[in-house]
C-alpha positions, 0 to 999 in steps of 0.5 A: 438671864432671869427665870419665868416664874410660873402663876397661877390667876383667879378672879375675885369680882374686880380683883384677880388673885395671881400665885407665883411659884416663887417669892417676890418680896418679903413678907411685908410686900407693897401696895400701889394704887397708881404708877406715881406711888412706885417711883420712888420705891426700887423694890420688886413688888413697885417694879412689878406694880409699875410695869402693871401700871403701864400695861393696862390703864385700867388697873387701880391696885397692885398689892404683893405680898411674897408670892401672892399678887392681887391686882384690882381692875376697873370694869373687872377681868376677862380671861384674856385679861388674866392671862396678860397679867399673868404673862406680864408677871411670869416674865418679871425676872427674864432680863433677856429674851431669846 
């Protein structure tokens, strides 16, 4: 169930910039700078935020903003960092696998 959205990443210096296919939120979007900021917000961007939260300790900020996602990192990104993000990402809405 879900579909896997299909993103785009690029790094910016600490911060790396994801395009998604598709809308996430509305136009206002969310900003979180820790896994506490998103538990009282049942919205997409606080669900996308905390899931990126738990998968890499080293992520400090997650702002999303309809189909943009701008996730800061400390120590900055590798490749391989970016393609984890972006699977994370890709797989948001894709409930059951098969």
């Amino acid at each position: 169930m879900g579909q896997v959205i299909n993103v785009t990443g690029a790094i910016a210096g600490d911060s790396a910039i994801f395009e998604a296919d598709r809308s996430l939120s509305g136009q206002d979007g969310g900003a979180y700078e820790s896994l506490a900021d998103t538990a009282d917000d049942a919205t997409f961007p606080a669900r996308l935020a905390a899931r990126a939260f738990e998968a890499d300790s080293s992520i400090t900020r997650v702002f999303s903003g309809s189909n943009g996602i701008v996730v800061r990192r400390e120590g900055g990104w590798s490749e391989d960092d970016v393609a984890s993000m972006s699977s994370l990402i890709e797989e948001f809405f894709v409930f059951y696998q098969s």
